[in-house]
C-alpha positions in Angstrom: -0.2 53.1 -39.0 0.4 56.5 -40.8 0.4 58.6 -38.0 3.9 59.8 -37.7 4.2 59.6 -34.0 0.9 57.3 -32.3 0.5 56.8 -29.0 1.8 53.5 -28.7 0.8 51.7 -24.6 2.0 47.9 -24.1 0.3 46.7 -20.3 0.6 43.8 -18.5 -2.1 42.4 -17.0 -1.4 39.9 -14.1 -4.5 39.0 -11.3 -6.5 41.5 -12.7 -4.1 44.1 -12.2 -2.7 46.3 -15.3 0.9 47.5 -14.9 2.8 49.2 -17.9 5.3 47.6 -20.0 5.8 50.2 -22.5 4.9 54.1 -21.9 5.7 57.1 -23.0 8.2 55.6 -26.0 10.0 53.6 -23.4 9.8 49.9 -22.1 9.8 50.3 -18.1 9.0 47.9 -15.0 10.5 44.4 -14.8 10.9 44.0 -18.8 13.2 47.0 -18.7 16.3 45.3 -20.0 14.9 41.9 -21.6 12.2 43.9 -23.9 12.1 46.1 -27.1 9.6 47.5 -29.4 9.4 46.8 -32.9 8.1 48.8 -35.4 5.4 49.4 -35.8 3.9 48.8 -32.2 5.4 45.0 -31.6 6.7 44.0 -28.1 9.7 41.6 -28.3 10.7 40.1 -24.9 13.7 38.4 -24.7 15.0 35.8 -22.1 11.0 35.2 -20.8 10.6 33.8 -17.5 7.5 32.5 -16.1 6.8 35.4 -14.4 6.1 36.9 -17.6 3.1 34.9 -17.6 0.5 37.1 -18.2 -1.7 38.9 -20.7 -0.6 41.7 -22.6 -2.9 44.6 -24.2 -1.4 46.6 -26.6 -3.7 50.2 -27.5 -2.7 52.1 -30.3 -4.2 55.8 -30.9 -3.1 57.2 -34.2 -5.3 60.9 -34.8 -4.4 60.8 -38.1 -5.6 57.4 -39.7 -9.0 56.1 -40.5 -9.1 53.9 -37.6 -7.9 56.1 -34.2 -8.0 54.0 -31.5 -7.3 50.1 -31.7 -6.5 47.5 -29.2 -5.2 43.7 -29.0 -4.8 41.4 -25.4 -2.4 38.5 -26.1 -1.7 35.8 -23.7 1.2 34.7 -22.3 1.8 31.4 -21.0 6.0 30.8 -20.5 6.5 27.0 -19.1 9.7 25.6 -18.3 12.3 24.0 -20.4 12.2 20.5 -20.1 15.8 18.7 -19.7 16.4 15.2 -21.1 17.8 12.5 -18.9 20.9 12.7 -20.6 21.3 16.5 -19.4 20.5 18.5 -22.5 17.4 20.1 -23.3 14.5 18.3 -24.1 12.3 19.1 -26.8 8.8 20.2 -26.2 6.1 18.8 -28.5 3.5 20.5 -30.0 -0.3 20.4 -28.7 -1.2 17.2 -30.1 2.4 15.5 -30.5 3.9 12.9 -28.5 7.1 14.0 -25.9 10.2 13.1 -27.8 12.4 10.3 -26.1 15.7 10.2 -25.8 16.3 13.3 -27.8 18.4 16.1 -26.7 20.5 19.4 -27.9 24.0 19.7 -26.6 26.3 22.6 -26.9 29.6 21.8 -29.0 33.1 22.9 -28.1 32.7 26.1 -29.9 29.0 27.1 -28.1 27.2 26.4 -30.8 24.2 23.7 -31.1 
């Protein structure tokens, strides 16, 4: 993007039904505080839930470069975090790999992993 200031628009789109993420350079609605964009036009959520299960369209206008409009849909699917029997958390395989057994991440004394 060489336009110095595009028209950047991140919406989610849930049953159909678009609602804005990011308008007007600011990140609004339920993603408010867990969401940031990233230059150049790259929506970062942090702490997803499953309600952020969705898909995401992202349109760019930029007058100024060869290419003035573009636009991307993503989808979103956030599951939940499996927990191993022992009480840490799981991991999750890949599409295609087997569920670890037995395996599981568990904080040390000084928070770390």
């Amino acid at each position: 993007i060489t336009t110095l200031k595009p028209r950047i628009e991140w919406k989610k789109i849930q049953n159909g039904e678009p609602s804005y993420v990011y308008f007007e350079s600011k990140i609004i609605g339920a993603l408010q505080n867990r969401a940031m964009l990233l230059e150049p036009a790259s929506l970062l959520i942090t702490n997803a839930t499953r309600e952020d299960t969705a898909q995401y369209r992202c349109e760019v206008s930029a007058p100024n470069d060869m290419k003035t409009f573009d636009e991307i849909l993503i989808s979103l699917e956030v599951q939940e975090i499996q927990h191993s029997e022992e009480g840490g958390l799981g991991s999750v395989p890949l599409p295609g790999q087997e569920p670890s057994r037995g395996g599981s991440v568990r904080p040390t004394d000084d928070g770390s992993v």
